[in-house]
C-alpha positions, 0 to 999 in steps of 0.5 A: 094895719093901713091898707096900701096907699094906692092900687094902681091900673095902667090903661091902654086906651084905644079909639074905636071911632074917631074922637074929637076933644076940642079946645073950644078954640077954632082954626078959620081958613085962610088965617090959621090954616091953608088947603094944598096938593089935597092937605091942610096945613096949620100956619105957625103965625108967630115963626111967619111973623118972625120971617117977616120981621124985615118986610114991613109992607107984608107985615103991615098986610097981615097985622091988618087982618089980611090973610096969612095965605096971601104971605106963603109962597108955593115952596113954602110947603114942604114937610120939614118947612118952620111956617106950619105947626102941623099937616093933616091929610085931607081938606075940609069940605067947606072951601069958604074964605074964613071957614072954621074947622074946631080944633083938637086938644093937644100939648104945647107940642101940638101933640093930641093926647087925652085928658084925665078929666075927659074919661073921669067924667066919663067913668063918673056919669057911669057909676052914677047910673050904676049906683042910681039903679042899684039903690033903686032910687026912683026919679022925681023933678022935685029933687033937683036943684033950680039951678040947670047947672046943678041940677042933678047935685042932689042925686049925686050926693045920694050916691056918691056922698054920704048923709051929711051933718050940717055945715059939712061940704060935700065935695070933701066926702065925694066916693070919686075922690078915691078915683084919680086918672092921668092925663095920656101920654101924647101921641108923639106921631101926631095923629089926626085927621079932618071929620066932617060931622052932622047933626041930624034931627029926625034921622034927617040932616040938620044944618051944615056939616060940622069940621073937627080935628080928630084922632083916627081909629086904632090909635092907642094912648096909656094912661093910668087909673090910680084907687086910693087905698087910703080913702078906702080903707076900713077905718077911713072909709067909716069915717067919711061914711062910704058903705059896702055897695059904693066900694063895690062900684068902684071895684067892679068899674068895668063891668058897671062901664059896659052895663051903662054903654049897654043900655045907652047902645040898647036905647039907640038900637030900638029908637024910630031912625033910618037904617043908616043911622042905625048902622052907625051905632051897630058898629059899636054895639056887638063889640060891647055885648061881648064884653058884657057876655064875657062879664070881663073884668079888665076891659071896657068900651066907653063915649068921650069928647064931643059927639056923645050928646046928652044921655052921654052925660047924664043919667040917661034910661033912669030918668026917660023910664019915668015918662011922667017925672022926664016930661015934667022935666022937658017942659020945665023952663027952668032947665032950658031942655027943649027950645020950643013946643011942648014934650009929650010922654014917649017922644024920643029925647033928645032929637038930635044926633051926631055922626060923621058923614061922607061928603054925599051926607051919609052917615058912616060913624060915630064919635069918641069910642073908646077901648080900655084894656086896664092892667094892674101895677105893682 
């Protein structure tokens, strides 16, 4: 009998801290938005444009390069006014002409939502550490690929594919094709807000403050988390070589999520950095060990967007545990992991955190903590 098609899961994904997923596009001051009565407003060039098609003094101005700000007028701003695409609360805190503030995702409706890709990527960096550990594979430079974009396929395939046969192409046998994840469905209040966010290396600040379009915390988006029963199912599953325990990671994907934010929680907690930027991750922490204790198999908490840094994306403590094999890899150049000096076994890695801060430069949260509450479909 054919196992069924899919076992779906409807998720309700809810921000934590605030979360930025950018575009990689940016909003300049005084171009793309302007500052009034303690708003940011972002202009709608082409319903401006259209405004002043007949004033071909002022469109001449603005296709030249001159400000749009200088074209708005002060009753332009109000909520209902066709010239701005959106309004946020607060102002960035940089007040310089040309200032950038990176702009949030969002649909053709300038409604911010969450992309499928960004919490697959998520999920499969956390099985990856969940199967890395549980088949007891032990890190070795030797093993990855010369190439810093690929470098850690090779590890990959040993989890998550099986031993290929000549001429075979891996991605046709990867386990996280069973996986597939909707993108959100928008937040039609159009939710977002502006963050100043930090760099800090050394528990000190580092550079100027970075300004970010976010969504707030406590907003929640539904999703849906579909396993394919087809690729998973006996006879199929022989077929494409999956084995017990990779079907198990996928099956026990909250609890493989939790054991990874754990560690990565666990990690941050007993580095050398000031009280401050410690308190930013105990925000997150108790919740987290809760899950865990509770062995919950419905919930989980996990790091998206821009902010989560490196062990983020990575196999993070499996690879930093071997202080022999990750100094090799540090000062390897290839892989382009360190700017200058040299690494030395037991220094922490990397040096450098995010976090949103205060306008006196406090540390007051991290970025793109999320919850996941998953309920089955019919």
């Amino acid at each position: 009998m054919m196992a069924k098609l899919h076992s779906t899961f409807r998720l309700t994904v809810t921000t934590l801290t605030p979360l930025h997923i950018g575009t990689g596009n940016t909003l300049l001051r005084d171009f793309d938005y302007v500052t009034h009565d303690g708003k940011t407003w972002v202009i709608n060039e082409d319903t401006l444009a259209d405004l002043l098609a007949d004033y071909g003094d002022d469109l001449a101005k603005m296709a030249a390069g001159r400000p749009a700000s200088e074209l708005l007028r002060p009753e332009d701003f109000h909520a209902d006014s066709p010239l701005f695409r959106y309004v946020l609360p607060g102002e960035p805190r940089s007040q310089n002409p040309g200032s950038v503030l990176q702009e949030q995702i969002k649909d053709p409706w300038d409604r911010p939502y969450i992309p499928g890709s960004s919490l697959k990527g998520a999920l499969r960096t956390a099985l990856f550490y969940a199967g890395y550990g549980g088949r007891n594979l032990q890190f070795r430079v030797s093993d990855l690929h010369n190439s810093p974009k690929f470098a850690a396929a090779p590890l990959e395939r040993r989890v998550f594919v099986k031993k290929l046969e000549r001429r075979e192409e891996p991605s046709n046998f990867d386990l996280l094709r069973a996986l597939q994840i909707s993108d959100s469905v928008p937040d039609e209040q159009k939710r977002l807000q502006i963050v100043n966010v930090i760099v800090s290396k050394n528990s000190q600040p580092s550079g100027s403050p970075i300004e970010l379009e976010a969504i707030p915390s406590d907003v929640s988006f539904e999703m849906s988390l579909a396993l394919d029963g087809y690729l998973l199912s006996n006879q199929i599953r022989r077929e494409l070589g999956y084995v017990d325990d990779q079907i198990g990671w996928v099956q026990g994907l909250p609890q493989a999520v939790n054991s990874w934010t754990q560690d990565r929680l666990s990690v941050e907690s007993q580095a050398n950095r000031s009280s401050n930027w410690t308190n930013t991750f105990e925000q997150i922490k108790p919740i987290v060990d809760r899950f865990v204790a509770g062995q919950t198999s419905s919930e989980f908490i996990v790091q998206l967007g821009w902010g989560g840094g490196w062990d983020s994306k990575t196999l993070g403590k499996r690879l930093t545990d071997n202080q022999t094999e990750f100094s090799k890899l540090v000062n390897d150049r290839r892989y382009k992991m360190l700017r200058k000096g040299k690494f030395v076994a037991g220094d922490v890695y990397p040096k450098t955190r995010r976090a949103i801060v205060t306008r006196k430069m406090q540390p007051i949260s991290l970025l793109g903590w999320v919850w996941v509450r998953m309920e089955a479909m019919e």
